[in-house]
C-alpha positions in Angstrom: 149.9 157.0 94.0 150.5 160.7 92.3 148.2 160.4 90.1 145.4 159.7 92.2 146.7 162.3 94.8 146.1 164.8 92.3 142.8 164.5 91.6 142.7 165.4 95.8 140.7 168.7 95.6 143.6 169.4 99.1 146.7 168.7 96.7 145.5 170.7 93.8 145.0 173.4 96.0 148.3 173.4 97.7 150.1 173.2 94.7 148.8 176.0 92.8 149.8 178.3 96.0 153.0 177.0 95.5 153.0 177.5 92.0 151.5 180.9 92.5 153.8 181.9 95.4 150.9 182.2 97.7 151.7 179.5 100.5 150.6 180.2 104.0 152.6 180.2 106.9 150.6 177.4 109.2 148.3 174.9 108.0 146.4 171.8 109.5 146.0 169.2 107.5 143.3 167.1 108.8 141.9 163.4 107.6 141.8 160.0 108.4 144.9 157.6 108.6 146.6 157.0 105.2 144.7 159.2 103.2 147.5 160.8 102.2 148.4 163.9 103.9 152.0 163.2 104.2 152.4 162.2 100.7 150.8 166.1 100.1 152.6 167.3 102.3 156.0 166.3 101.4 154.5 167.0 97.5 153.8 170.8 98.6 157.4 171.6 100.1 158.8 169.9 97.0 156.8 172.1 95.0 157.5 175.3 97.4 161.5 174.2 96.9 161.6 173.4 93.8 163.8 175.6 90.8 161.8 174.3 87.8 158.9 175.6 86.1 156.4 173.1 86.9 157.0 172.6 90.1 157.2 170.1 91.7 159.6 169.0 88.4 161.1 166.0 90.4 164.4 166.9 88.2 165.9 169.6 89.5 168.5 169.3 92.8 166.0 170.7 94.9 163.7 167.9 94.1 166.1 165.3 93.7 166.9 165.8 97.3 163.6 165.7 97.8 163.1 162.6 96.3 166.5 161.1 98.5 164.8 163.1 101.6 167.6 165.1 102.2 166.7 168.3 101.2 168.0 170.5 104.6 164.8 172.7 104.4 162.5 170.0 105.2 162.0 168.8 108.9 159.5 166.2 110.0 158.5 165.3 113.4 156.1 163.1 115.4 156.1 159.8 112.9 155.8 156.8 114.8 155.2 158.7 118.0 153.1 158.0 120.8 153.2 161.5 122.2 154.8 164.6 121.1 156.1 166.5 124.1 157.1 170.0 124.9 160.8 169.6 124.8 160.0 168.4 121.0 158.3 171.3 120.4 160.8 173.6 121.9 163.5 172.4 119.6 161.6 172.5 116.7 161.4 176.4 117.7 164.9 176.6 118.1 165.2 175.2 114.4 162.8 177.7 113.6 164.7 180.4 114.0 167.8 179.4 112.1 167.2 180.6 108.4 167.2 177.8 105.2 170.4 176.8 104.0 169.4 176.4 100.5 165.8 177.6 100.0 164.3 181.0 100.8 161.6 178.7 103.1 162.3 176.4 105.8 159.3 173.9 106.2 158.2 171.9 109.2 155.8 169.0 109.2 154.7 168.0 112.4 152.8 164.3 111.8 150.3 163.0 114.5 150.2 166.3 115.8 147.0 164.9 117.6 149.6 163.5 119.6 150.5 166.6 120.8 149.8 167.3 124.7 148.5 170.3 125.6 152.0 171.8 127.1 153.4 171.2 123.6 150.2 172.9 121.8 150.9 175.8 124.0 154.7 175.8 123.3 154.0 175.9 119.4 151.0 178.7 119.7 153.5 181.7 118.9 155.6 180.4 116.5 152.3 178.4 114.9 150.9 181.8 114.4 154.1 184.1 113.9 156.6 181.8 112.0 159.3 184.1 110.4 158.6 185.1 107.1 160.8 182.1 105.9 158.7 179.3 107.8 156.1 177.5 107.0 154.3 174.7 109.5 151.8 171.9 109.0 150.6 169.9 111.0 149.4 166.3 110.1 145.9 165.5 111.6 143.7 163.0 111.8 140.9 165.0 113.6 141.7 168.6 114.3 139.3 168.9 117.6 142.1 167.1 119.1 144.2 170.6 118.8 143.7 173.4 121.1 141.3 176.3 120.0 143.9 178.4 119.5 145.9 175.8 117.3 142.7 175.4 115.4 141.7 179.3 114.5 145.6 180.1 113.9 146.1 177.7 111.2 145.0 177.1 107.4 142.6 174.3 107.4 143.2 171.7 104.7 140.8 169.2 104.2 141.4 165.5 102.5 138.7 163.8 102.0 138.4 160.1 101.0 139.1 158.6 97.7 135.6 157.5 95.5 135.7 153.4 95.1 136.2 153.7 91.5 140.0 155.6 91.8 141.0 152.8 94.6 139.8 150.3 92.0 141.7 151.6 89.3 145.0 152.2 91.5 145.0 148.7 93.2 144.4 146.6 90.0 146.9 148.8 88.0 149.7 148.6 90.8 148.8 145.3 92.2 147.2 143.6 89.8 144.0 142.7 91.8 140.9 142.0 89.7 136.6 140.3 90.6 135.8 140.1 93.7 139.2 140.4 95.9 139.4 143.9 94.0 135.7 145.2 95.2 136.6 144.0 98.4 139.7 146.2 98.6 137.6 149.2 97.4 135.3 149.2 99.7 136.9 147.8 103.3 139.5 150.8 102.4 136.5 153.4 102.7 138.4 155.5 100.2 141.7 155.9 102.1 144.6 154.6 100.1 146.8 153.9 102.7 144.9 151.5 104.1 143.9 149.9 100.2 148.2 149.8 99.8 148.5 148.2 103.6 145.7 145.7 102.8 147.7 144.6 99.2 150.7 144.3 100.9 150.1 142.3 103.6 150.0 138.3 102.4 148.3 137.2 105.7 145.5 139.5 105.7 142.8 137.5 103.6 144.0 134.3 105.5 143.1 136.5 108.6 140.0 137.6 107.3 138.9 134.1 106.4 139.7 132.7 110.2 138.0 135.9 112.4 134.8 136.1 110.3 134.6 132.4 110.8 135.4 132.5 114.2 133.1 135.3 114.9 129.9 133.4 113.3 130.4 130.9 115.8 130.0 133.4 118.3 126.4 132.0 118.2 127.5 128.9 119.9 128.8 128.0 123.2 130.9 129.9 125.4 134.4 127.9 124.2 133.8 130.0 120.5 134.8 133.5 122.6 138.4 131.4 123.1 138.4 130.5 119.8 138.1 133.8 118.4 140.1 135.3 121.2 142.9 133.1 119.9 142.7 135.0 116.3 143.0 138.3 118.0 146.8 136.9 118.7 146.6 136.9 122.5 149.1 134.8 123.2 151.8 137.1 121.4 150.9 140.7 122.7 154.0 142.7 120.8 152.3 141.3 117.8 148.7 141.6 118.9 149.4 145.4 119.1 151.1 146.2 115.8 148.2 144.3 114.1 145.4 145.4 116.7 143.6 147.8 114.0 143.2 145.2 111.7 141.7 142.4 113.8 139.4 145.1 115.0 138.2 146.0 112.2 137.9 142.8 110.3 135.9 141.6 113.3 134.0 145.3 112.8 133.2 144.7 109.9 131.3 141.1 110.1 129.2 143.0 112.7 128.5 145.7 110.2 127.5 143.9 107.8 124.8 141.9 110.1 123.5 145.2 110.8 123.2 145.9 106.7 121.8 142.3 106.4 119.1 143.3 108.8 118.5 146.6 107.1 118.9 145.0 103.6 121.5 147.5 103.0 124.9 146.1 101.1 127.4 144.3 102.9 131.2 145.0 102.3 132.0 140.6 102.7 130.2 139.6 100.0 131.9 136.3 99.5 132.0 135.6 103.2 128.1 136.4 102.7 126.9 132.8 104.1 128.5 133.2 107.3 126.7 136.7 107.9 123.6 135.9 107.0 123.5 132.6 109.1 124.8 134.8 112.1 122.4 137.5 111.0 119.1 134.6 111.8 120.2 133.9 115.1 120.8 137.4 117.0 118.9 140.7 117.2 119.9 143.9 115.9 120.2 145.1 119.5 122.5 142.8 120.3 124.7 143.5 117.8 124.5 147.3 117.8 125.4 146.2 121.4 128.6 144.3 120.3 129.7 147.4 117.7 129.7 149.8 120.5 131.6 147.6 122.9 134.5 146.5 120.3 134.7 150.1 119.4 135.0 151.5 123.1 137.7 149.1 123.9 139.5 149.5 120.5 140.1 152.9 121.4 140.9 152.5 124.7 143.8 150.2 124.0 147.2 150.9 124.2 150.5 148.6 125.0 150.6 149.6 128.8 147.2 147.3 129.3 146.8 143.3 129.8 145.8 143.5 126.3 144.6 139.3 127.1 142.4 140.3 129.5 140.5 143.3 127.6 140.5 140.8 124.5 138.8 137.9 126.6 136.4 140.0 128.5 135.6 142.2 125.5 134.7 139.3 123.5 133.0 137.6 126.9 130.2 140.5 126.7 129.9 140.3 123.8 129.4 136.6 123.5 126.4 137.7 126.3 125.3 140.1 124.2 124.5 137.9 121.4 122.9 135.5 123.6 121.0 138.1 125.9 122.5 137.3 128.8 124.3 140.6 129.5 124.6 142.2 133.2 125.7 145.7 131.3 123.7 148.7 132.3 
């Protein structure tokens, strides 16, 4: 994945400040999930750390322990959390404020800082805008409005934006071996973010998935027992699952409706080989209807989270929009 990361505009950036000895003290890295910005992250300390002349060398102990992650100088928090609390915070300051051990800078990388609450935003304000002349913080996000004002203004903005179709293409049929259609797929259902290309490759189920919920969803046209059908692909009956695989039923199920909407607009559609099924669905609903459908899925997707009856939002999501399709919705 390097070499694609370095054609990031973001990554070329960062590590000619590091080269240069210009690094700031805060940034915010902001962009979508799995582009990449804790692979550049981690890239830009190595480089910052690292005792060789082209930096990052990936040779030298400084990278090597980089490479091992156990380089002392590097802290990350916030992965895999669902909120980021002041106490975290408070600690990370006391960290702070104990110099490198084998570096002249002590970097912090605080992912899903989104996840931050405010009390916590608040708590890292002075040391997010004062670090001591050894410290550098970045935070990871995936939209930046989600940080306080004062977060925001105090910090060096890093942008990464997505990856063209032709450098996923190249990537996933180099490391994967992917080729025809499968590969164009992959390229554009990714929408440039290589994280998501990489999750896609690896997962063996995921084109048996996508097969089953864009055929259950074209029967949506049908009677009402085709909502407990598809209901039934958005794994319902197994909710510790259903949530570590919510995004991607979503989607999948987002992009069928998508692409009705291109059909109608004859713009191009992202499922070309599943291109029968749309366009049959396409004949038999209005655009309304499913603009209707995209705005419903998409509410409830992001309102989701494991403390809900995630059966019941499935069923009843997929009940209005089963009445969408066939105009008989009671929505205002």
């Amino acid at each position: 994945m390097e070499y694609f990361l370095t054609k990031q505009k973001a990554l070329r950036t960062l590590l000619g400040a590091a080269r240069e000895k210009k690094e700031k003290h805060s940034y915010i890295f902001e962009g979508a999930k799995g582009i990449g910005k804790m692979t550049a992250a981690k890239m830009f300390a190595a480089a910052i750390h690292c005792e060789g002349e082209n930096k990052p060398c990936f040779n030298c102990p400084s990278c090597k322990k980089h490479l091992a992650s156990t380089h002392s100088d590097l802290i990350v928090i916030g992965e895999d959390s669902p909120s980021i609390k002041v106490d975290d915070i408070r600690a990370l300051t006391d960290e702070l404020f104990i110099r490198p051990a084998l570096s002249k800078k002590k970097i912090f990388i605080i992912e899903n800082a989104d996840n931050m609450n405010n009390d916590a935003q608040n708590a890292l304000l002075k040391s997010f805008e004062e670090p001591p002349e050894y410290g550098i913080i970045i935070l990871l996000s995936q939209n930046r409005e989600n940080l306080l004002s004062t977060i925001r203004s105090r910090g060096t903005l890093i942008t990464f934006e997505p990856f063209m179709e032709e450098d996923i293409e190249r990537f996933v049929s180099k490391k994967y071996q992917k080729e025809g259609e499968e590969l164009r797929f992959i390229a554009r259902y990714s929408g440039g973010v290589i994280g998501r290309a990489i999750d896609i490759c690896e997962d063996e189920e995921f084109f048996v998935k996508r097969k089953n919920i864009i055929e259950k969803t074209a029967k949506l046209t049908e009677g009402r027992l085709s909502i407990f059908e598809l209901a039934d692909e958005f794994d319902i009956k197994n909710k510790k699952s259903a949530m570590e695989n919510c995004d991607m039923y979503f989607d999948l199920f987002l992009s069928f409706m998508r692409d009705v909407v291109a059909i109608k607009n004859k713009s191009e559609i992202i499922n070309t080989d599943m291109a029968p099924y749309i366009e049959k669905f396409s004949s038999k609903v209005t655009l309304g209807s499913v603009v209707n459908v995209i705005e419903n899925a998409a509410k409830v997707k992001a309102q989701l989270n494991s403390s809900m009856k995630y059966e019941l939002w499935i069923v009843n999501m997929l009940i209005n929009c089963w009445e969408d399709i066939h105009g008989k919705s009671s929505r205002s």
